[in-house]
GUDREN-713352 format. One record per residue: residue number from 1; x, y negated, z of N, C-alpha, C in turn. Coordinates in steps of 0.2 Angstrom, whole numbers, always signed. Each point is the difference from the previous one (the first is absolute). Layout:
+-----+-------+-------+-------+-------+-------+-------+-------+-------+-------+
:  nr :   nc1 :   nc2 :   nc3 :  cac1 :  cac2 :  cac3 :   cc1 :   cc2 :   cc3 :
+-----+-------+-------+-------+-------+-------+-------+-------+-------+-------+
: NUM :     X :     Y :     Z :     X :     Y :     Z :     X :     Y :     Z :
...
+-----+-------+-------+-------+-------+-------+-------+-------+-------+-------+
This chain:
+-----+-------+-------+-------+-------+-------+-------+-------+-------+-------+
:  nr :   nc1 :   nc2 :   nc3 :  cac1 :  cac2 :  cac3 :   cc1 :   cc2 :   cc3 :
+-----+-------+-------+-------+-------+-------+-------+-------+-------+-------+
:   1 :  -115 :  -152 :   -15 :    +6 :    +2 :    -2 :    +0 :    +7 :    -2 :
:   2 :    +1 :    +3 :    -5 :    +1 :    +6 :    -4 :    +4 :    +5 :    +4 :
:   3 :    -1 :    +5 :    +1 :    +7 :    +5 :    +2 :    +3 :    +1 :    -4 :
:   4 :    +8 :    +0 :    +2 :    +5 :    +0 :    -4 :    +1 :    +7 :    -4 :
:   5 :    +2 :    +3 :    -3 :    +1 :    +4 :    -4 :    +8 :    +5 :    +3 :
:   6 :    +1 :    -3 :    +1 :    +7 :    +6 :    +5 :    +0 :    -3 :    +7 :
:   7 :    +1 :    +5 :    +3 :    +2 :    +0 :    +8 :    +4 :    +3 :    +3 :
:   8 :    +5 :    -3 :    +5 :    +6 :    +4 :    +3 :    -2 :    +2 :    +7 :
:   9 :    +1 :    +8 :    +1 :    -2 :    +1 :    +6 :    +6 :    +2 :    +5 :
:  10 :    +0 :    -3 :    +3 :    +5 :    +0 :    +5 :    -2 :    +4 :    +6 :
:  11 :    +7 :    +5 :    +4 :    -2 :    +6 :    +4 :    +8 :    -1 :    +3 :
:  12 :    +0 :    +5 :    +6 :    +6 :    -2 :    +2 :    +0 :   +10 :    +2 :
:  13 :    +4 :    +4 :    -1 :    +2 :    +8 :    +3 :    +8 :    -2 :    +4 :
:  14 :    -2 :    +8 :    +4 :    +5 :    +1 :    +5 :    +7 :    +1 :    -1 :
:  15 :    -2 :    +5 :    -7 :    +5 :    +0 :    -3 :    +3 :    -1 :    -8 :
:  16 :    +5 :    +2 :    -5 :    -2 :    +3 :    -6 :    -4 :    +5 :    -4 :
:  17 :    +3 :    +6 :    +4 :    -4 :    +5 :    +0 :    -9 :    -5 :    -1 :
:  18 :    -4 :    +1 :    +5 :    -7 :    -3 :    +1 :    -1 :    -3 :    -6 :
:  19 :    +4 :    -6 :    -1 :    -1 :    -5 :    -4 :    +0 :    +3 :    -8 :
:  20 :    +6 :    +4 :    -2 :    -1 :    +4 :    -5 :    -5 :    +2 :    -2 :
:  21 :    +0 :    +7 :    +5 :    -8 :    +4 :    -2 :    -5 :    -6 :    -1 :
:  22 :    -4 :    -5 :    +5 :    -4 :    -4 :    -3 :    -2 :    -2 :    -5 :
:  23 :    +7 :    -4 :    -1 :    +3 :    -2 :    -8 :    -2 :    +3 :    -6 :
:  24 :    +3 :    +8 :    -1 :    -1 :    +2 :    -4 :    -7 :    +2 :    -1 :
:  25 :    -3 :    +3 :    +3 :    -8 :    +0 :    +1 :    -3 :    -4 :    -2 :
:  26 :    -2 :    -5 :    +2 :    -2 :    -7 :    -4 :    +2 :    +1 :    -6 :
:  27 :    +5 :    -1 :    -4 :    +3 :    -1 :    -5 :    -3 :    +6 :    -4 :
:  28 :    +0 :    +5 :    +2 :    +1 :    +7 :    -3 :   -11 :    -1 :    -1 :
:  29 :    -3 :    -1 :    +5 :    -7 :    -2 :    -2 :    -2 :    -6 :    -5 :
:  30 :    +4 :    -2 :    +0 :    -2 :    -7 :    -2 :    -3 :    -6 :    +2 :
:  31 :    +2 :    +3 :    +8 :    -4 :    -7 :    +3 :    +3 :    -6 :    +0 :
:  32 :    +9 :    +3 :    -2 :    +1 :    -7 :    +2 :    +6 :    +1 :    -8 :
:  33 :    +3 :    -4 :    -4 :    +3 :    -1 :    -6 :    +9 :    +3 :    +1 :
:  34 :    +1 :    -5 :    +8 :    +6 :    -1 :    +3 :    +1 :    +1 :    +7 :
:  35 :    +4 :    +4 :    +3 :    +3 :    -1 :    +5 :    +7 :    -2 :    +3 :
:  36 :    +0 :    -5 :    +3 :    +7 :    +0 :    +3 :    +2 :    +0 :    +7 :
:  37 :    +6 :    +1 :    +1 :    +2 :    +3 :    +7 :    +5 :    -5 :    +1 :
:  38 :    +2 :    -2 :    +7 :    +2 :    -3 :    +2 :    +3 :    +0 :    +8 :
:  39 :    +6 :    +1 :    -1 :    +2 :    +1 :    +8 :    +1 :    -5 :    +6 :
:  40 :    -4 :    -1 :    +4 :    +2 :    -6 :    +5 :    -2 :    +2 :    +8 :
:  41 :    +2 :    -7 :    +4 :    +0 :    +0 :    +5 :    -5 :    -3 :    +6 :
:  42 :    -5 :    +3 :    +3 :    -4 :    -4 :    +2 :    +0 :    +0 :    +7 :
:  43 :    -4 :    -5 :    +3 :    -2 :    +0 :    +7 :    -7 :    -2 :    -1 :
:  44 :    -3 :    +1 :    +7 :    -9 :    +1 :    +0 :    -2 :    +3 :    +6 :
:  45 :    -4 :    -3 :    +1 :    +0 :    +2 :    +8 :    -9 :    +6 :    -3 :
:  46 :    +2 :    +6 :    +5 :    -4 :    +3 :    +1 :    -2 :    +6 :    +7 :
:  47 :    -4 :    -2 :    +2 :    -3 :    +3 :    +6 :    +2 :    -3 :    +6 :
:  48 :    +2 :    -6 :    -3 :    +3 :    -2 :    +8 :    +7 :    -3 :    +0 :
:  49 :    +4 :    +6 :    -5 :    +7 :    -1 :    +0 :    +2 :    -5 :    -8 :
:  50 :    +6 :    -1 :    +1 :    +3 :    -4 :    -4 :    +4 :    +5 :    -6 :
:  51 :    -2 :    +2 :    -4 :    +5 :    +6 :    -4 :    +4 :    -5 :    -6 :
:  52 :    +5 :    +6 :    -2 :    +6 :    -3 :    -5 :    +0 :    +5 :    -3 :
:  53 :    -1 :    +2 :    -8 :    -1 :    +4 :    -3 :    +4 :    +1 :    -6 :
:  54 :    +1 :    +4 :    -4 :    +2 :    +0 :    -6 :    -5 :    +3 :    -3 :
:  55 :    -4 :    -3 :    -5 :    -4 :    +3 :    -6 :    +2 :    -2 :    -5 :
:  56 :    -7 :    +2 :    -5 :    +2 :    +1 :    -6 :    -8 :    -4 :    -3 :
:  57 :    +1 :    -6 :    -4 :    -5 :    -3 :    -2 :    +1 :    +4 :    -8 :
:  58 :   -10 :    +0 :    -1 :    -2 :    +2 :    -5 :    -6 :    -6 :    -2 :
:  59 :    +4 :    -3 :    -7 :    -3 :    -3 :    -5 :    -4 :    +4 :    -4 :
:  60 :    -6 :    +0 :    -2 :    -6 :    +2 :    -5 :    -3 :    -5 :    -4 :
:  61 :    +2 :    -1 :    -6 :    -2 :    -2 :    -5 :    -8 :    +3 :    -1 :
:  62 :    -4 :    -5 :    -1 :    -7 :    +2 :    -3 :    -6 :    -3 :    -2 :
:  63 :    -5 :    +3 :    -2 :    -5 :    -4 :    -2 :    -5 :    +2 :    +8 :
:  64 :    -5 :    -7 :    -1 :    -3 :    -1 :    +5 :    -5 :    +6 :    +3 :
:  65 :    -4 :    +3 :    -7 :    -4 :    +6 :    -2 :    +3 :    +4 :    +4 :
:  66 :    +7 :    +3 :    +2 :    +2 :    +5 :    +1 :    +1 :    +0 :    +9 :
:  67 :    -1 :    -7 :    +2 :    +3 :    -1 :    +7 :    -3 :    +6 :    +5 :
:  68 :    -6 :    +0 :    +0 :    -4 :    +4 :    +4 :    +1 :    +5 :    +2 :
:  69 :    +3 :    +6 :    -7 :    +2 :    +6 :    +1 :    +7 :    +1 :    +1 :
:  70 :    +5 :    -4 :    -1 :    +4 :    +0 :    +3 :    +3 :    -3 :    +7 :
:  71 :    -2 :    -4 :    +3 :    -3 :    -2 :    +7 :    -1 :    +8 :    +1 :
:  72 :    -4 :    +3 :    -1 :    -3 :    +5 :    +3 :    +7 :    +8 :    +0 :
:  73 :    +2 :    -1 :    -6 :    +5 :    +5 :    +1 :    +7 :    -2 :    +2 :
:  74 :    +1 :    -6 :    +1 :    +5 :    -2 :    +4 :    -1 :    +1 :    +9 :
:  75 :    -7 :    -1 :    +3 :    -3 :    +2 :    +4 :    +3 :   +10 :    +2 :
:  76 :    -5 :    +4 :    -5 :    +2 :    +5 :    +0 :    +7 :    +3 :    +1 :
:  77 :    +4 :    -4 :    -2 :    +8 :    +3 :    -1 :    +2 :    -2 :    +4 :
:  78 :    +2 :    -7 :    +2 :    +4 :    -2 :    +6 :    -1 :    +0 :    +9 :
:  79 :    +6 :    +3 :    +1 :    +0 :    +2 :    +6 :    -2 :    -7 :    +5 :
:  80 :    +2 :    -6 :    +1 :    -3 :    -4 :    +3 :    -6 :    -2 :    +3 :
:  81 :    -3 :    +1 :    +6 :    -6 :    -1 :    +2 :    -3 :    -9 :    -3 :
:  82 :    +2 :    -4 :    +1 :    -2 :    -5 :    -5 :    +5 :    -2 :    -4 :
:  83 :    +0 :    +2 :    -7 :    +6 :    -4 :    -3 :    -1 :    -6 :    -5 :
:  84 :    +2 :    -3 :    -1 :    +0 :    -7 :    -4 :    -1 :    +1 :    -8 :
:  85 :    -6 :    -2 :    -2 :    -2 :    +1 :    -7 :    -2 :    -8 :    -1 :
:  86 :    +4 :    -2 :    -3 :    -2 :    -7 :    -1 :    +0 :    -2 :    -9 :
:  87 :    -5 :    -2 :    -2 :    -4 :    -3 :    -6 :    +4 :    -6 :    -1 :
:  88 :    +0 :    +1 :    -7 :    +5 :    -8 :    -1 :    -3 :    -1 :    -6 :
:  89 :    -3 :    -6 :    -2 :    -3 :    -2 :    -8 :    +8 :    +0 :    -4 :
:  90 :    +0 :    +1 :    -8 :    +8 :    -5 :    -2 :    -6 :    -5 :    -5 :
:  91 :    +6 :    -2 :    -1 :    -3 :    -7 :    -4 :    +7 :    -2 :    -4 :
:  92 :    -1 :    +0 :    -7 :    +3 :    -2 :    -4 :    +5 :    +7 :    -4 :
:  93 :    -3 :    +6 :    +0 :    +4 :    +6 :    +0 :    +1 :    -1 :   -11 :
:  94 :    +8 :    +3 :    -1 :    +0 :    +2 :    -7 :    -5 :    +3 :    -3 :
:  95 :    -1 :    -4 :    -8 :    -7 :    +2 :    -1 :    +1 :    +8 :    -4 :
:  96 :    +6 :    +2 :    +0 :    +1 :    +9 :    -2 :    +2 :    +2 :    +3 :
:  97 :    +1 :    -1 :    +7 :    +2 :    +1 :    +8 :    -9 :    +2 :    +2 :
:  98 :    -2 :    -4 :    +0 :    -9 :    +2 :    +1 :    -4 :    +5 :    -4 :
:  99 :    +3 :    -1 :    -7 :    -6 :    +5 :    -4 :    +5 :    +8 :    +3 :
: 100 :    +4 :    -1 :    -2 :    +6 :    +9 :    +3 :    -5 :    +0 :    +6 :
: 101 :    +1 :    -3 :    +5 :    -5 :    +1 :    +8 :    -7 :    +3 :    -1 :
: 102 :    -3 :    -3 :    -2 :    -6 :    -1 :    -4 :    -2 :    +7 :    -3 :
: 103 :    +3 :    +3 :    -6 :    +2 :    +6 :    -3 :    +1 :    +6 :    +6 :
: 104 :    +4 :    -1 :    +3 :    +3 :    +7 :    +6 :    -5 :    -1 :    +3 :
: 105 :    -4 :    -3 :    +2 :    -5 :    +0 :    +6 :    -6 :    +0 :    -3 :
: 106 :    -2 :    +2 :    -5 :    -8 :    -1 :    -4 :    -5 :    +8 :    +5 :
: 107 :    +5 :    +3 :    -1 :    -6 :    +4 :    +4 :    -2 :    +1 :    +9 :
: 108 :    +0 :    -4 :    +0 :    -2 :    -2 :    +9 :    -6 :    -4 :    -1 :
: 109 :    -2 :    -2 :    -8 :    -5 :    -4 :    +0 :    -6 :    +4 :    +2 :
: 110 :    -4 :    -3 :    +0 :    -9 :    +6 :    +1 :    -1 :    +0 :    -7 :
: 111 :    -3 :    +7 :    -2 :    -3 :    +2 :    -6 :    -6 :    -4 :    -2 :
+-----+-------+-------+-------+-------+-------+-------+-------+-------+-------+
């Protein structure tokens, strides 16, 4: 099976504030085409205990090429000791919706 050509990279911050700054970073390098933010309500058990939180999910639009380094700067910037970077294939994505993607993200490629 072929790697898909766009990827959404799913992450979850503490707040908006966080979520922004990352956001925009990616987008501003061009790791990622898109960001969105999202305000929600979680629960997750960590270190034992049972927490309720409010965060802020961040969608990231991208190409496959670009994962690694962004992975890594989402690493760098977020205050959470493990935060949730989750890779998601898309399948079936608008074919001017992909080339715009596509276009924003060209230089993350390797030379």
């Amino acid at each position: 099976m072929s790697e898909p050509s766009m990827i959404l990279v799913y992450t979850v911050c503490p707040n908006r504030e966080e979520a922004r700054r990352i956001g925009r970073l990616l987008v501003e390098r061009r790791l990622a085409a898109c960001a969105n933010l999202l305000p929600i309500e979680s629960f997750y058990w960590w270190q034992g205990e049972l927490v309720e939180d409010n965060e802020h999910v961040l969608l990231l639009k991208t190409r496959p090429e670009c994962y690694s380094s962004l992975v890594a700067t989402v690493k760098s910037m977020h205050s959470y000791q493990v935060p949730a970077i989750i890779r998601l294939p898309v399948a079936g994505a608008d074919g001017a919706y992909l080339a715009w993607l596509q276009a924003e993200t060209v230089s993350c490629l390797p030379d």
